[in-house]
VOLUM-831085 format. One record per atom (N, C-alpha, C): residue in one letter; x, y, z. Coordinates in steps of 0.05 Angstrom, whole numbers, m for minus. Example, Ala and Ser with C-alpha at 12.3 -4.5 7.8 and 13.67 -1.06 7.14 Angstrom:
// VOLUM-831085
{"A", {264, m114, 156}}
{"A", {246, m90, 156}}
{"A", {264, m66, 156}}
{"S", {257, m45, 142}}
{"S", {273, m21, 143}}
{"S", {258, 1, 157}}
//
This chain:
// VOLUM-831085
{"X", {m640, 1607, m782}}
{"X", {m622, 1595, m763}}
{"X", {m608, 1572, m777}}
{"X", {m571, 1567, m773}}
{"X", {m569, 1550, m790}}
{"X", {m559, 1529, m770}}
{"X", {m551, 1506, m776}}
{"X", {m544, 1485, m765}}
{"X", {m515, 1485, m737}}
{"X", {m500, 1512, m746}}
{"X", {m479, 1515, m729}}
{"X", {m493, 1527, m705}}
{"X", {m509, 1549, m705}}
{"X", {m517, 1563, m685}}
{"X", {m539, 1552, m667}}
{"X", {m550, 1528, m686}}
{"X", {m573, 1508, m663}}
{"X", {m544, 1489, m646}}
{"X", {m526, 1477, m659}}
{"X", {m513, 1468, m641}}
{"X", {m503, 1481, m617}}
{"X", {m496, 1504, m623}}
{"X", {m479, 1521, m602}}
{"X", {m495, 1529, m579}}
{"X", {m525, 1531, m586}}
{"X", {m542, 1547, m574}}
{"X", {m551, 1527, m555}}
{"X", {m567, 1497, m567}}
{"X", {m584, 1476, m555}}
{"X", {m553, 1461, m546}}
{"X", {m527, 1463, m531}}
{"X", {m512, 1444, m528}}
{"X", {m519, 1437, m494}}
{"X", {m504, 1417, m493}}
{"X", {m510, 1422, m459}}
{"X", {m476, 1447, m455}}
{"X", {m478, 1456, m428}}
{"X", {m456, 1469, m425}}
{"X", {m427, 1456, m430}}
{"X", {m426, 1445, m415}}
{"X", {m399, 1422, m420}}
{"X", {m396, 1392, m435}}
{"X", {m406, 1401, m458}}
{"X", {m409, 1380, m474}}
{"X", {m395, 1398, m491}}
{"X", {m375, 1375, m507}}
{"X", {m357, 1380, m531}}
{"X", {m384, 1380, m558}}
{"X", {m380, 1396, m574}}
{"X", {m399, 1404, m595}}
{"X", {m378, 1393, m622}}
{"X", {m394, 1372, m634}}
{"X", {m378, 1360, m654}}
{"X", {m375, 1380, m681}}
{"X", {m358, 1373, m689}}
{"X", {m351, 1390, m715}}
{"X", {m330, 1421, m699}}
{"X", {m345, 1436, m681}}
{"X", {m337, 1464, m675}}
{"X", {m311, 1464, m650}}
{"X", {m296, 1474, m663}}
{"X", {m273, 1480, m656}}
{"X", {m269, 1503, m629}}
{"X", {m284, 1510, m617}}
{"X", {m284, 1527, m597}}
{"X", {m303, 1522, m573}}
{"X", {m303, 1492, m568}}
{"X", {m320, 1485, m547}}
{"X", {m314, 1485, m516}}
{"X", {m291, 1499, m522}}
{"X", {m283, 1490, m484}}
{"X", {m255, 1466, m485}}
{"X", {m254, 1450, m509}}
{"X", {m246, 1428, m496}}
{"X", {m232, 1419, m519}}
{"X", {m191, 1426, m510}}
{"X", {m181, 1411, m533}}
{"X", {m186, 1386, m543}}
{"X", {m181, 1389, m574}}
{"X", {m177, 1356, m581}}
{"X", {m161, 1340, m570}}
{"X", {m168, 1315, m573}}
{"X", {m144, 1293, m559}}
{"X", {m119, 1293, m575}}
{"X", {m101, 1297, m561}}
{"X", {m70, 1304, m577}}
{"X", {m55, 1271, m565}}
{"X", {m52, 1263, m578}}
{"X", {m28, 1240, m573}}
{"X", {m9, 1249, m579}}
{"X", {3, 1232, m556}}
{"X", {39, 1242, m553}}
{"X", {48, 1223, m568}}
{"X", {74, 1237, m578}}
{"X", {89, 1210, m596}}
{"X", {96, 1197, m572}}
{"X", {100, 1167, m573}}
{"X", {109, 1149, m565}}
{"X", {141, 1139, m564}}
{"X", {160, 1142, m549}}
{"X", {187, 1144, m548}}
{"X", {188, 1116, m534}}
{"X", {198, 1100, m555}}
{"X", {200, 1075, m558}}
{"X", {235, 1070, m546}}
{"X", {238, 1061, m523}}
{"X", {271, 1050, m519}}
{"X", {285, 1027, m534}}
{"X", {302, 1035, m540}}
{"X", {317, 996, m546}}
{"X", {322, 983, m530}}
{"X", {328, 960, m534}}
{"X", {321, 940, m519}}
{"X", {353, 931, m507}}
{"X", {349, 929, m483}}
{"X", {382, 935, m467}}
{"X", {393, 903, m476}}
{"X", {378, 879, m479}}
{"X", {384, 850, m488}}
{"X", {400, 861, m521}}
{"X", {391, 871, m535}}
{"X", {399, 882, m569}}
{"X", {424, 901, m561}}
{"X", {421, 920, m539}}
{"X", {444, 928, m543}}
{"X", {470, 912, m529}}
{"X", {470, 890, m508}}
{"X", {486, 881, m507}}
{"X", {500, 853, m523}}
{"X", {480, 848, m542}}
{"X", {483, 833, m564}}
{"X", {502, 838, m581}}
{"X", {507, 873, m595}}
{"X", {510, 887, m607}}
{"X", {540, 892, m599}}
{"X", {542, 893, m573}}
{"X", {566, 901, m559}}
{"X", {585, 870, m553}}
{"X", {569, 854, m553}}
{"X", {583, 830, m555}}
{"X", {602, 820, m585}}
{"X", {579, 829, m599}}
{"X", {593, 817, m626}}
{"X", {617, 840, m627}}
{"X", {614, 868, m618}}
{"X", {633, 886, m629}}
{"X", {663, 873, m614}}
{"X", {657, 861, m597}}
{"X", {684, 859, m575}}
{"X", {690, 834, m584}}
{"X", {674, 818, m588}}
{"X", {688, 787, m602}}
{"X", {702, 793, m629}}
{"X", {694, 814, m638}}
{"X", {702, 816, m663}}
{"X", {732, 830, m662}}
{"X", {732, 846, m635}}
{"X", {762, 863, m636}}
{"X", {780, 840, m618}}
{"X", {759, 818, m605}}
{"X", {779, 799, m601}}
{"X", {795, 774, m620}}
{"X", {775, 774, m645}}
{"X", {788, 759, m664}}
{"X", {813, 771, m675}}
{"X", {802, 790, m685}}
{"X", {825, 815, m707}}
{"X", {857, 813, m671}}
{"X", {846, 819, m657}}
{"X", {875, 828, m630}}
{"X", {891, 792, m635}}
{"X", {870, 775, m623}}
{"X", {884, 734, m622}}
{"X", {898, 738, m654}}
{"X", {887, 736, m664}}
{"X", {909, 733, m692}}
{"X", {932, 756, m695}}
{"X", {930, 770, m690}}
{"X", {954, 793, m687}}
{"X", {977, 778, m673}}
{"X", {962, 769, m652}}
{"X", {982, 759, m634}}
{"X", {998, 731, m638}}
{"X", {978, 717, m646}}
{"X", {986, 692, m654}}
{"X", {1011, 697, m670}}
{"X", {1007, 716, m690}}
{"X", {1018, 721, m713}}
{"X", {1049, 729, m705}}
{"X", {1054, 752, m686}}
{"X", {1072, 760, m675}}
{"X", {1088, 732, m654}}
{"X", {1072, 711, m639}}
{"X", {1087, 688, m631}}
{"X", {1092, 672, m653}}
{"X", {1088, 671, m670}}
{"X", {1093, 644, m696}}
{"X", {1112, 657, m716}}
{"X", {1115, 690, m715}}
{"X", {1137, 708, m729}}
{"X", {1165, 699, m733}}
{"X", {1168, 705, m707}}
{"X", {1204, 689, m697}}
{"X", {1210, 667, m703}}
{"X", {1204, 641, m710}}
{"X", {1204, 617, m712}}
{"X", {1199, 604, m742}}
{"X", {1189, 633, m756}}
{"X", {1198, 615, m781}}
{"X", {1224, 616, m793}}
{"X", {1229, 605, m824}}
{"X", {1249, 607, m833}}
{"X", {1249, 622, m850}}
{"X", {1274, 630, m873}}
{"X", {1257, 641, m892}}
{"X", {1247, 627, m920}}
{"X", {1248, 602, m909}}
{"X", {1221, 592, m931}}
{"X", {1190, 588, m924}}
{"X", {1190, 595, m900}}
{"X", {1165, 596, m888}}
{"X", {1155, 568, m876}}
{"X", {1173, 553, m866}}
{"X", {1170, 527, m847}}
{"X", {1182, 533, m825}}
{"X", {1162, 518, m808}}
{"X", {1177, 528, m779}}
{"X", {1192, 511, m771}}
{"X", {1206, 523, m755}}
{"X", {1229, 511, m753}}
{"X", {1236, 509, m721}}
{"X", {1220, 523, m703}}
{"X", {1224, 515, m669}}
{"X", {1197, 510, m655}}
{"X", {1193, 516, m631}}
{"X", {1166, 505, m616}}
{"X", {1150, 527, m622}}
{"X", {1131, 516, m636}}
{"X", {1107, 537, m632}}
{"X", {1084, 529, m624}}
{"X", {1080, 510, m602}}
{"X", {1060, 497, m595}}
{"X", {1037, 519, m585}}
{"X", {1066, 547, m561}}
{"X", {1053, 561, m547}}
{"X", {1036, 586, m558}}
{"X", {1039, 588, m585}}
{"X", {1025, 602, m599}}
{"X", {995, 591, m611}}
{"X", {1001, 570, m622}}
{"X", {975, 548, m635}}
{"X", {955, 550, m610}}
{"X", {975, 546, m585}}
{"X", {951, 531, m567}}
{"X", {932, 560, m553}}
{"X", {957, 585, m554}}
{"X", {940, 614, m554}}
{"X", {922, 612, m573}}
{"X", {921, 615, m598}}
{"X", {903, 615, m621}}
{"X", {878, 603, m617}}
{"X", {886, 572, m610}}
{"X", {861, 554, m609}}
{"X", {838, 561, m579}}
{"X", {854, 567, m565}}
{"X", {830, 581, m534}}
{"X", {823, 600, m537}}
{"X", {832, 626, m554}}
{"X", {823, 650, m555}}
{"X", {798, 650, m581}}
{"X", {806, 631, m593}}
{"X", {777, 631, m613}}
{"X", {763, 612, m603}}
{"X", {761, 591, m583}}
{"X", {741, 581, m574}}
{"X", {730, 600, m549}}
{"X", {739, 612, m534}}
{"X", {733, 626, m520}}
{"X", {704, 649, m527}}
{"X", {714, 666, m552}}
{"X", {708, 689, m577}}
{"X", {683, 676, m583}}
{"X", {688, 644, m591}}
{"X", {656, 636, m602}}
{"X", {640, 632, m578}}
{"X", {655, 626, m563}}
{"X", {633, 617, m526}}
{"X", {620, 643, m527}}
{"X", {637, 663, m542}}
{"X", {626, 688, m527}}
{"X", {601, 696, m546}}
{"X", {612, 695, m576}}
{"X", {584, 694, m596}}
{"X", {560, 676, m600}}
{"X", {562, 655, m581}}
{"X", {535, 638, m584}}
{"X", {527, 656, m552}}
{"X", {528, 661, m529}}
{"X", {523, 685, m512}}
{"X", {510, 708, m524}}
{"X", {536, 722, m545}}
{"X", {519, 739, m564}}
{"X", {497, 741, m585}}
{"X", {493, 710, m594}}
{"X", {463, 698, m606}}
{"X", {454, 703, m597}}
{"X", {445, 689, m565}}
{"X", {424, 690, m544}}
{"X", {410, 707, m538}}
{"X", {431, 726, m528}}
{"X", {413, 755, m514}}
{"X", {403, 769, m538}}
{"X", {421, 775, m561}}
{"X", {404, 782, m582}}
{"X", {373, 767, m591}}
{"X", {376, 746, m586}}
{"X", {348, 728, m598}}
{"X", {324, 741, m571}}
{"X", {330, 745, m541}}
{"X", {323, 753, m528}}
{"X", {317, 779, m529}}
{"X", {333, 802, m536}}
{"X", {331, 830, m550}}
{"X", {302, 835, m570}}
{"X", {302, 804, m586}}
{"X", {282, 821, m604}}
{"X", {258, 802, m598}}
{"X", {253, 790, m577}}
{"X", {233, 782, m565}}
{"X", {213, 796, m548}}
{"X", {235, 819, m537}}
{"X", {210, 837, m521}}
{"X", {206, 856, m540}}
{"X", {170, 856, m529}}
{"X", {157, 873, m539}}
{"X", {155, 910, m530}}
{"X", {154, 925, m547}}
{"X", {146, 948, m536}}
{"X", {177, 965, m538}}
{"X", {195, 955, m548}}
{"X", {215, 961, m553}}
{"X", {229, 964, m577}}
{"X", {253, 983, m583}}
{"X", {262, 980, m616}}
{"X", {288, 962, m608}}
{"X", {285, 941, m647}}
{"X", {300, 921, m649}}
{"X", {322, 920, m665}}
{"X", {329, 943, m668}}
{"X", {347, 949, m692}}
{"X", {382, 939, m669}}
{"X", {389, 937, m648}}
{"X", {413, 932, m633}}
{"X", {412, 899, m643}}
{"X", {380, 889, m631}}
{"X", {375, 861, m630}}
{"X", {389, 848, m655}}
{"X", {370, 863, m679}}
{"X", {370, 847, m702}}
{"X", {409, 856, m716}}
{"X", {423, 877, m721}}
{"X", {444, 876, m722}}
{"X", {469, 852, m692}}
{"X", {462, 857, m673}}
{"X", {481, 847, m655}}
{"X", {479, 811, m667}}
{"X", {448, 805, m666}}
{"X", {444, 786, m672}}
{"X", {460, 762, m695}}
{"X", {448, 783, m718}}
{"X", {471, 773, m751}}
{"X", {495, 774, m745}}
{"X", {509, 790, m725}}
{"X", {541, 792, m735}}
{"X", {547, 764, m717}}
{"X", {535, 770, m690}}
{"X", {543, 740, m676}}
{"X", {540, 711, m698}}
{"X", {519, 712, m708}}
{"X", {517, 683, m721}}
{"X", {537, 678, m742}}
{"X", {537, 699, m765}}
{"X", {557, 704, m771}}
{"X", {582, 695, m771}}
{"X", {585, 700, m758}}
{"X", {615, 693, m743}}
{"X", {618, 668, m730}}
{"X", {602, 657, m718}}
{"X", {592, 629, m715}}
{"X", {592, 621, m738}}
{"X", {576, 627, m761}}
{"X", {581, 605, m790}}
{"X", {613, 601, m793}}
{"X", {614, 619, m794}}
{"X", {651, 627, m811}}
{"X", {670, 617, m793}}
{"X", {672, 610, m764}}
{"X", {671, 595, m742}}
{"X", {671, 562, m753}}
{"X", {646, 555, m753}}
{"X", {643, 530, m766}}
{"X", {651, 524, m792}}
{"X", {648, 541, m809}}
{"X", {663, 532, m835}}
{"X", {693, 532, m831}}
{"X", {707, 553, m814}}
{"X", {732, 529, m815}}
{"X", {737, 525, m803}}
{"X", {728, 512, m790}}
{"X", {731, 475, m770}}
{"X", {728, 456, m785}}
{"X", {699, 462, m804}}
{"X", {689, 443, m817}}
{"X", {711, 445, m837}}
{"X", {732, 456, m849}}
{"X", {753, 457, m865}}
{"X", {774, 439, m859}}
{"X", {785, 454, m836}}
{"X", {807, 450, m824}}
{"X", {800, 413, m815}}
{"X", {779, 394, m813}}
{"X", {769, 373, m803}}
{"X", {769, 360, m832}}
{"X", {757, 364, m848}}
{"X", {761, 357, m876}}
{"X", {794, 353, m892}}
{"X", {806, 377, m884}}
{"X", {839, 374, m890}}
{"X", {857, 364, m872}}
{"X", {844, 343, m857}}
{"X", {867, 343, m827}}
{"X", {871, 310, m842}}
{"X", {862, 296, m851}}
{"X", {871, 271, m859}}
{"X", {900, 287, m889}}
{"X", {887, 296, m905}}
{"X", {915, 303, m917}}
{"X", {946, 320, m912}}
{"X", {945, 320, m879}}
{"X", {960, 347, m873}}
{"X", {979, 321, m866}}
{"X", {1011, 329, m871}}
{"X", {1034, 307, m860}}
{"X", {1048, 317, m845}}
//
């Protein structure tokens, strides 16, 4: 008598018999785990995308009011206040909207139990754009004493 056939024989009835594969009683099967993203990452993601088609659209535009008004040496030559002052609200606006898009992204990859891949992209492009934001300010603030 060998070791398989004392198990099978001396088991209790409904007891799983270790090692043997025909006891009554599947193995434990885990399910894959279907992990959601995180709805904070994806509207992070969707933020930066739309600040970003609002930068590229404000400068188009700007571009098209400041068109008419030059010369052709490239000095202007009539009012273009109403263009500058478009320019200047629509990119403060754009960044109101990317430090918003920091946020929920930083919030995105805070919860647990969720995928961060919306979080962590939505995240970088907002800041991003916030640096590049601040660097020229921090430019344009640096060259404003030499501008005549």
């Amino acid at each position: 008598m060998n070791e398989q056939d004392y198990r099978s024989n001396h088991a209790p009835q409904n007891a799983a018999i270790p090692g043997g594969d025909n006891s009554g009683y599947a193995p434990y099967q885990e399910e894959p785990r279907v992990i959601k993203h995180s709805g904070p990452g994806i509207a992070s993601f969707v933020i930066a995308m739309v600040a970003l088609a609002g930068y590229i659209v404000s400068f188009i535009v700007a571009g098209t009011l400041i068109a008419p008004v030059l010369d052709e040496t490239g000095v202007l030559k009539g009012e273009t206040s109403g263009a500058f002052l478009f320019l200047g609200l629509a990119i403060l606006a754009l960044a109101a909207l990317n430090v918003i898009g920091v946020v929920v992204g930083i919030i995105g990859l805070a919860l647990r139990g969720r995928r961060k891949v919306f979080g962590i992209i939505g995240t970088i492009i907002n800041g991003l754009i916030l640096l590049l934001f601040l660097l020229l300010f921090t430019v344009v603030l640096f060259h404003a004493g030499s501008l005549q």
